[in-house]
N, CA and C of each residue as an Amber inpcrd file, in Angstrom:
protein
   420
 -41.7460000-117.1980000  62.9070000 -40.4140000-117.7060000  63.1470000
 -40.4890000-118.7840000  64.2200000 -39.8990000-119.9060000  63.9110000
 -39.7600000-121.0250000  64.7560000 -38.6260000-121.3580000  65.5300000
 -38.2550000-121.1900000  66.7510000 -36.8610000-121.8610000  67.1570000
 -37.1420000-122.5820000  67.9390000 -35.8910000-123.8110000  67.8990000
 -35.8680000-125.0030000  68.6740000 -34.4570000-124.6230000  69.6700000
 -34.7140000-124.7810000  71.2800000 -33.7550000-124.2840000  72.4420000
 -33.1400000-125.8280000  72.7760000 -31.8780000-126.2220000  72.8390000
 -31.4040000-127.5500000  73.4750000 -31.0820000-126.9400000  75.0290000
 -31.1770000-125.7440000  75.3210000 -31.0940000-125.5780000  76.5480000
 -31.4770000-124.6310000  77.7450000 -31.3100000-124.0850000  78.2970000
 -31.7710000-122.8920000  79.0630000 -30.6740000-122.2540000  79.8880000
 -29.4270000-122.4580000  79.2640000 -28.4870000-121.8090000  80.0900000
 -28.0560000-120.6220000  78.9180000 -27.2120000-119.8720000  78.7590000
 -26.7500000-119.1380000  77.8110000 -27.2540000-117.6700000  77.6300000
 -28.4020000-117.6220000  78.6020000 -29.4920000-116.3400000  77.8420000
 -29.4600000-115.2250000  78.8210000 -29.4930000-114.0180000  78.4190000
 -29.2240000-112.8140000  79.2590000 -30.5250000-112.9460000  80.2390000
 -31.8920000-113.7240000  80.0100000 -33.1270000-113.3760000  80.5100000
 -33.3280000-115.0730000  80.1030000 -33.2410000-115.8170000  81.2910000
 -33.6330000-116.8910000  81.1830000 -34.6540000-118.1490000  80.4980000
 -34.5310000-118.9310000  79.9100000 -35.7800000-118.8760000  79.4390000
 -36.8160000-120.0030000  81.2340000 -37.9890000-119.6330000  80.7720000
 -38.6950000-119.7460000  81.9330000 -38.6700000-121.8610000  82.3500000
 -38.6490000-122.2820000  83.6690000 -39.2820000-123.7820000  83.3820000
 -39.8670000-124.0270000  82.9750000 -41.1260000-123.6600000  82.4110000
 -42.1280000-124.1920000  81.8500000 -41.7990000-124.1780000  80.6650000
 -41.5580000-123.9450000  80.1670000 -40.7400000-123.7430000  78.2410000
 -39.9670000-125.6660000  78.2820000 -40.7940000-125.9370000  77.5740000
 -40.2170000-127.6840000  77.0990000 -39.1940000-127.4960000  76.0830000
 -37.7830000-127.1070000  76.6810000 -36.8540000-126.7840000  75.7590000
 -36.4360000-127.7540000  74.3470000 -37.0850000-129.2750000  74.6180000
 -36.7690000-130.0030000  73.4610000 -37.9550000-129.8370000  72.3530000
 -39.0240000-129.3610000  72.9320000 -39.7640000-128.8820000  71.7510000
 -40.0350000-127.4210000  70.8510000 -40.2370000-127.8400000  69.5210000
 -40.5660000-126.2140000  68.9380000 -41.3220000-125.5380000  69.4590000
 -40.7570000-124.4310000  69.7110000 -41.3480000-122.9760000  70.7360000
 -41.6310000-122.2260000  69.8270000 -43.1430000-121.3400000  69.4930000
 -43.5840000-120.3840000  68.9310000 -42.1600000-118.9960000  69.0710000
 -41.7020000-118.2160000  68.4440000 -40.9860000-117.1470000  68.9470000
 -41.9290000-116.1720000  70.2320000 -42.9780000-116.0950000  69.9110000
 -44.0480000-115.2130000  70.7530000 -44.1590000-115.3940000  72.1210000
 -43.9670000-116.9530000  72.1720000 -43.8220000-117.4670000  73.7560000
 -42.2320000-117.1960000  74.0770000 -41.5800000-116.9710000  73.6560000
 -40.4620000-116.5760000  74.2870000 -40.3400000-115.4030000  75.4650000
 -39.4210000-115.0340000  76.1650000 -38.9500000-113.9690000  76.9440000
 -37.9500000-113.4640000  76.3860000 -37.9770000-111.7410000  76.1200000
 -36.9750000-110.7940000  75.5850000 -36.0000000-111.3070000  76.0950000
 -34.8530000-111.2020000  75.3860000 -33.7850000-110.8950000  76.3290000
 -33.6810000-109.7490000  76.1580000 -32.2200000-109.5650000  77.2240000
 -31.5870000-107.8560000  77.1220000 -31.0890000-107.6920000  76.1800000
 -29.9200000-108.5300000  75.7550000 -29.0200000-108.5500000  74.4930000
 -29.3410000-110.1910000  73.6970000 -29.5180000-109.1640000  72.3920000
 -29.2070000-110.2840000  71.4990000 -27.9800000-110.6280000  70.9870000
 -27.1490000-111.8540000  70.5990000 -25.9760000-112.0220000  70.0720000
 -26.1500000-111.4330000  68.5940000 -25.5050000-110.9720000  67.9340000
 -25.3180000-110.5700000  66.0250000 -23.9450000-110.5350000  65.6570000
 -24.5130000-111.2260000  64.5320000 -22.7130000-111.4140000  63.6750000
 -22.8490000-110.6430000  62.6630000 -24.0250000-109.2800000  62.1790000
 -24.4750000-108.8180000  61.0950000 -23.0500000-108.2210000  60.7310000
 -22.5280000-107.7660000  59.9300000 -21.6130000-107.4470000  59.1340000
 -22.1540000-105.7320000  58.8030000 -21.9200000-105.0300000  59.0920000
 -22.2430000-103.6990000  59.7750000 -21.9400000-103.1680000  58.1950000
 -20.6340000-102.5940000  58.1000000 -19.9970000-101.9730000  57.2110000
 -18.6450000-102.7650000  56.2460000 -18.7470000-102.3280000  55.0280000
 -17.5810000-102.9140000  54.2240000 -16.9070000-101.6930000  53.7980000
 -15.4700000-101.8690000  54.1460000 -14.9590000-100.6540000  53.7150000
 -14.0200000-100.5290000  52.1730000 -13.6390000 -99.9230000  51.7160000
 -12.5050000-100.2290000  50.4800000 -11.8310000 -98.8170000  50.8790000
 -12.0460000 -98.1120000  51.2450000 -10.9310000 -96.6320000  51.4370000
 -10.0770000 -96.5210000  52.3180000  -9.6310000 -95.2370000  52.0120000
  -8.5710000 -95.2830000  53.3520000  -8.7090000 -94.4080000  54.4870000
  -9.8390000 -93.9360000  54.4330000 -10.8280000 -93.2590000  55.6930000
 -12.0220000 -94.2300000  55.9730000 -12.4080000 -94.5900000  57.3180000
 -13.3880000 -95.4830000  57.4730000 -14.1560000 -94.6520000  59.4100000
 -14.8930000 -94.1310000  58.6840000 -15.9980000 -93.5120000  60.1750000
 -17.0270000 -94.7980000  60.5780000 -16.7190000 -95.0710000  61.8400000
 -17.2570000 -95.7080000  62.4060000 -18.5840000 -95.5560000  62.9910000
 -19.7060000 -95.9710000  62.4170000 -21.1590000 -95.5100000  62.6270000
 -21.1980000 -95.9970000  64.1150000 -22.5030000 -95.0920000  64.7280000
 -23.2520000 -95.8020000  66.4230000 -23.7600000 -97.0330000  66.2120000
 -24.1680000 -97.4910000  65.3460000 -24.7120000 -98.9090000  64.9940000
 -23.4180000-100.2940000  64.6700000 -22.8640000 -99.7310000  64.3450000
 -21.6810000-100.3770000  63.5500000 -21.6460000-101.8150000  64.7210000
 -21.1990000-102.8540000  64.2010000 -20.3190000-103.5240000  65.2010000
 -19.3610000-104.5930000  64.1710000 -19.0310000-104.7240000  63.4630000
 -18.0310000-105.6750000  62.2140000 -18.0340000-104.6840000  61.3480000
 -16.8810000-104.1540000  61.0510000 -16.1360000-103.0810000  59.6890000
 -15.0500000-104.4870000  59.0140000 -15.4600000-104.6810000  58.1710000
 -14.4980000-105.1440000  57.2670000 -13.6080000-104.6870000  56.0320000
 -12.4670000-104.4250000  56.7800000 -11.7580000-103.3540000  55.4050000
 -10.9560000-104.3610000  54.1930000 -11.6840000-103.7560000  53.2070000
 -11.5180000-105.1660000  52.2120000 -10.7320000-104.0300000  50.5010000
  -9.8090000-103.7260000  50.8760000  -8.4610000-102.9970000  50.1010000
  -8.1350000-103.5430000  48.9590000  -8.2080000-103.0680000  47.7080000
  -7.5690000-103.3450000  46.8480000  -6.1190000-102.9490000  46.8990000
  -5.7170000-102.1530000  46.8240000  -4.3640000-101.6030000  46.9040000
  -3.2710000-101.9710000  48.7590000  -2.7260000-101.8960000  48.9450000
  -1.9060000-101.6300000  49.8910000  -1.8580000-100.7120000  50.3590000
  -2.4940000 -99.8100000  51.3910000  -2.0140000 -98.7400000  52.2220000
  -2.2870000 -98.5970000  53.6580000  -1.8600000 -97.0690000  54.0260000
  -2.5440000 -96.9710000  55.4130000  -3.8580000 -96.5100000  55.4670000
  -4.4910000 -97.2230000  56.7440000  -5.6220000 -96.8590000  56.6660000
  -6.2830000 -96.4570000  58.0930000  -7.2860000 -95.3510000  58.2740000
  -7.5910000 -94.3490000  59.7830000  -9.1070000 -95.0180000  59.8640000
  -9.7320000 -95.3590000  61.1980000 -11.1780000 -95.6300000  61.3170000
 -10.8550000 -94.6010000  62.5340000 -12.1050000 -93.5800000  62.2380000
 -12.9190000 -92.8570000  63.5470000 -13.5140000 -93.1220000  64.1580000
 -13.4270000 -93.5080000  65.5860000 -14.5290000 -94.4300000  65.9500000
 -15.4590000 -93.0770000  66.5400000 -17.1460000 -93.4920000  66.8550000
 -17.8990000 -92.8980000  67.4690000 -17.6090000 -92.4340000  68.8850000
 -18.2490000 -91.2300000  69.8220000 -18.5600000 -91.1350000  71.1050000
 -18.5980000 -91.7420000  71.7180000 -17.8600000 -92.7340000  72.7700000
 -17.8060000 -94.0770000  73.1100000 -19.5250000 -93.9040000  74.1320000
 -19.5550000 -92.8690000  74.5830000 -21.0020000 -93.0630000  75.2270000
 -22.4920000 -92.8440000  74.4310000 -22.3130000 -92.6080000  73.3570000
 -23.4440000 -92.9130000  72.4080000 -23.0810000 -93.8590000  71.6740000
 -22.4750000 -94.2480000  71.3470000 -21.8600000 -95.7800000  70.5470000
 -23.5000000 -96.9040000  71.4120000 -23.7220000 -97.4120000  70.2060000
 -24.9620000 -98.5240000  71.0320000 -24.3810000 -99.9730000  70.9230000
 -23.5460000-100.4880000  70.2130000 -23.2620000-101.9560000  70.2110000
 -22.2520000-102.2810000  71.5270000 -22.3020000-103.5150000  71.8430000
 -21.7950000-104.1290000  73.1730000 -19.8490000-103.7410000  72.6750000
 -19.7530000-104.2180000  71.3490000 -18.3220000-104.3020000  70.9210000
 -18.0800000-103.9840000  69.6080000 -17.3620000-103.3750000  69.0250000
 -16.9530000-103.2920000  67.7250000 -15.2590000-104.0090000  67.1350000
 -15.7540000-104.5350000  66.1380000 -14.8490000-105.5820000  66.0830000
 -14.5260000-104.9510000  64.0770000 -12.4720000-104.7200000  64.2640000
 -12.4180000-104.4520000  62.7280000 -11.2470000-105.2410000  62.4730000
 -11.3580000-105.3190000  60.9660000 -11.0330000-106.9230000  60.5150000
 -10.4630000-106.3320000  58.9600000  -9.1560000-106.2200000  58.6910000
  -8.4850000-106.5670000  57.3070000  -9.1970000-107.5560000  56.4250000
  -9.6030000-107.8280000  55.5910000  -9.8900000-108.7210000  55.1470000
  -8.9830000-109.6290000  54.3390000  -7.8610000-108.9150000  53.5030000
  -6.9930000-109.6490000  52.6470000  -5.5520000-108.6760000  53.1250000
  -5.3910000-108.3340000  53.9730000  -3.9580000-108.0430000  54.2610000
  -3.6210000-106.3910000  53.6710000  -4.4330000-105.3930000  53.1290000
  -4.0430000-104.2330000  52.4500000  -4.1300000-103.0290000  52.8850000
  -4.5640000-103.1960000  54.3820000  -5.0330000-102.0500000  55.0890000
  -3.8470000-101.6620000  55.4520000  -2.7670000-101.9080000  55.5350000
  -1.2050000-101.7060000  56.1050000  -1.4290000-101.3630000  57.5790000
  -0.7110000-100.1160000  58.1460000  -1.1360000 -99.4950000  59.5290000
  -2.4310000 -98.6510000  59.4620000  -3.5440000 -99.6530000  60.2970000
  -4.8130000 -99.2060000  61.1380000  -4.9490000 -98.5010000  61.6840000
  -4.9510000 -97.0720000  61.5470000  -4.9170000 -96.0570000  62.6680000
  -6.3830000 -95.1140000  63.5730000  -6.3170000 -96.1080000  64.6320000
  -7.7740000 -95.6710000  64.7560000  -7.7820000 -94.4840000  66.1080000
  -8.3330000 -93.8010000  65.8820000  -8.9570000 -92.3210000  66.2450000
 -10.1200000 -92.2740000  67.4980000 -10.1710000 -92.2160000  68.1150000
 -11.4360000 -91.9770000  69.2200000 -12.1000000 -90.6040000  69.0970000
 -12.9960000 -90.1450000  69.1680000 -13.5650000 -88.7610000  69.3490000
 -12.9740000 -87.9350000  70.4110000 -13.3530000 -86.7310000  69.9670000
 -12.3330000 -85.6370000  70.4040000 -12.8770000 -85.9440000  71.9430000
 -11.1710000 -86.4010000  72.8460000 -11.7270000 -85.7770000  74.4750000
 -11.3250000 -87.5110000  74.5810000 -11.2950000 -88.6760000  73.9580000
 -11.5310000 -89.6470000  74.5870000 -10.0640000 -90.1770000  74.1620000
 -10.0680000 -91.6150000  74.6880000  -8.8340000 -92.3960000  74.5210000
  -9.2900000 -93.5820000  74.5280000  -8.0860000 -94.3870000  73.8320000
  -7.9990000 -96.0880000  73.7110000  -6.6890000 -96.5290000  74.1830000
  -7.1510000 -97.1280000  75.4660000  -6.2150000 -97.8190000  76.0550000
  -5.7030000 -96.7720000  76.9660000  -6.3050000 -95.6460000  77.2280000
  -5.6450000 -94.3140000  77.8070000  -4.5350000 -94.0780000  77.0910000
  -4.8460000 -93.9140000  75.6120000  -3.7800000 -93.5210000  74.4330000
  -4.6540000 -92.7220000  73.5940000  -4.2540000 -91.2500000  72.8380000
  -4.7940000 -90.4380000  72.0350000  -5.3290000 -91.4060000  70.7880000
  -4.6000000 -92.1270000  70.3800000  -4.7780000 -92.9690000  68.8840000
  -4.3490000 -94.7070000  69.3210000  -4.8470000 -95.4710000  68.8130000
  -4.3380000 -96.9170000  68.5540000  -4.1760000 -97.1190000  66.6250000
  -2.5470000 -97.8790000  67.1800000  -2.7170000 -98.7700000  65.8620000
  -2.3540000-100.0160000  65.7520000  -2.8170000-100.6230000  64.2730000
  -2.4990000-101.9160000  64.3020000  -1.4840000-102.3640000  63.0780000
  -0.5160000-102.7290000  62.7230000  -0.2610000-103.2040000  61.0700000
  -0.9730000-104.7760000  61.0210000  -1.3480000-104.3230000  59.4660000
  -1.5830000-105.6710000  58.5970000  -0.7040000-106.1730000  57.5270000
  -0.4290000-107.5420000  56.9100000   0.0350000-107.7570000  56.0400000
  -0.9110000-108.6110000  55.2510000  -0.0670000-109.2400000  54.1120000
  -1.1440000-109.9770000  53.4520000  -0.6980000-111.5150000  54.1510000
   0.3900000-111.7790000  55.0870000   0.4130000-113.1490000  55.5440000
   0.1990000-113.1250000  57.0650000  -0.6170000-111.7960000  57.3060000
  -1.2610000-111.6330000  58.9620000  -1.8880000-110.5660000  58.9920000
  -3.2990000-110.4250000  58.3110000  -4.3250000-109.5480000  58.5170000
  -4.4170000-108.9070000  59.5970000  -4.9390000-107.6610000  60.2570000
  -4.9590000-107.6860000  61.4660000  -6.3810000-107.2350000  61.7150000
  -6.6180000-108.0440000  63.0510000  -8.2840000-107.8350000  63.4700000
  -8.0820000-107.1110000  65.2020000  -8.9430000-106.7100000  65.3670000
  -9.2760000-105.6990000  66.4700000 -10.2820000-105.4320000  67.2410000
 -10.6120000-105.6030000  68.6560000 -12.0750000-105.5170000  69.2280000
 -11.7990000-104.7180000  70.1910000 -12.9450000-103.7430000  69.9570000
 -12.9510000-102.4020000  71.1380000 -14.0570000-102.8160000  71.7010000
 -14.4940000-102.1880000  72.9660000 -15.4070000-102.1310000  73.4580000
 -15.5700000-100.4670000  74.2300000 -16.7290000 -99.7440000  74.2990000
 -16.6520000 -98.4490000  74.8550000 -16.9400000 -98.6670000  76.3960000
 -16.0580000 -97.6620000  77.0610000 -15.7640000 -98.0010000  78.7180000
 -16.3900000 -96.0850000  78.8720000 -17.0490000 -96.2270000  79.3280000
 -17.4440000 -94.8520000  80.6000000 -18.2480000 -95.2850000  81.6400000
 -16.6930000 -95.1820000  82.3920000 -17.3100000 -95.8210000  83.8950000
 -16.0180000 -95.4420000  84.4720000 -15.8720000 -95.2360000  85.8870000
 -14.8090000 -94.5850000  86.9030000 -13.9250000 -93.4950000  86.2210000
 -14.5050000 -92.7550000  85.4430000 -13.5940000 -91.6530000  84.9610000
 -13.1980000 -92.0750000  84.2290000 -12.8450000 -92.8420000  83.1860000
 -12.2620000 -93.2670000  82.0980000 -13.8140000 -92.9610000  81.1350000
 -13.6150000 -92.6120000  80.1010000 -14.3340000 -92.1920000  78.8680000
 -13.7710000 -92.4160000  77.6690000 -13.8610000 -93.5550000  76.6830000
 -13.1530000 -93.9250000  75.5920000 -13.5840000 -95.1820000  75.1220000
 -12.4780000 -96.4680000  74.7980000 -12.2320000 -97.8340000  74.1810000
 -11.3720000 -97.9470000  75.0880000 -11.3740000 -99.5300000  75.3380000
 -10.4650000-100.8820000  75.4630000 -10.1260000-101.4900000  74.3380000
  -9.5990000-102.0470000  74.1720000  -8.6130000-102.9760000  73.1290000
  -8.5790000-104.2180000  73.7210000  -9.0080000-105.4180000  73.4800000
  -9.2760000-106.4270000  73.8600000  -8.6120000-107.4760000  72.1250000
């Protein structure tokens, strides 16, 4: 794998001076970062139950019909992605009703929801917070 860097700002783990950012860099000579960015597309849903895997990070609920629809999300402290992000795709998910695991909260709320239509999809980004006594999601 070959990548070409236009810069050295952006990266969780810098890339080093010596790295001639305008030229092609072997991947091997690189430095890990901590986090990688991914836009992978996790899960596609069509039902009207949607469990939210530890891996997950993009659920796209893509509905034939019109209804309501529940996502469970994971243990917010075993959950491994930075953010999980869910996304109507064509407007049919109606009210989003999403669920935290037993014991936790979103937004310091038992449940969050969202409505969708078909002329305003609705999209949604959690992120898992355990830190100062709070144990759950944000809603961002």
């Amino acid at each position: 794998m070959i990548i070409t860097f236009t810069s050295r700002s952006g990266f969780a783990t810098p890339l080093p001076a010596t790295l001639d950012t305008a030229a092609v860099v072997a991947s091997a000579a690189l430095p890990t970062p901590a986090l990688l960015p991914s836009t992978q597309i996790s899960q596609v849903a069509t039902g009207n139950a949607i469990a939210a895997g530890l891996f997950d990070t993009v659920i796209i609920i893509n509905k034939a019909a019109s209804g309501p629809t529940s996502v469970v999300l994971p243990a917010a402290g075993r959950y491994l992605g930075a953010a999980l992000f869910i996304l109507d795709w064509n407007g049919n998910a109606a009210t989003i009703t999403i669920t935290p695991a037993s014991g936790e909260l979103i937004n310091n709320k038992p449940t969050w929801s969202v409505t969708s239509s078909s002329t305003a999809p609705a999209a949604i980004r959690l992120i898992p917070v355990n830190t100062g006594g709070m144990t759950g999601w944000a809603q961002f």
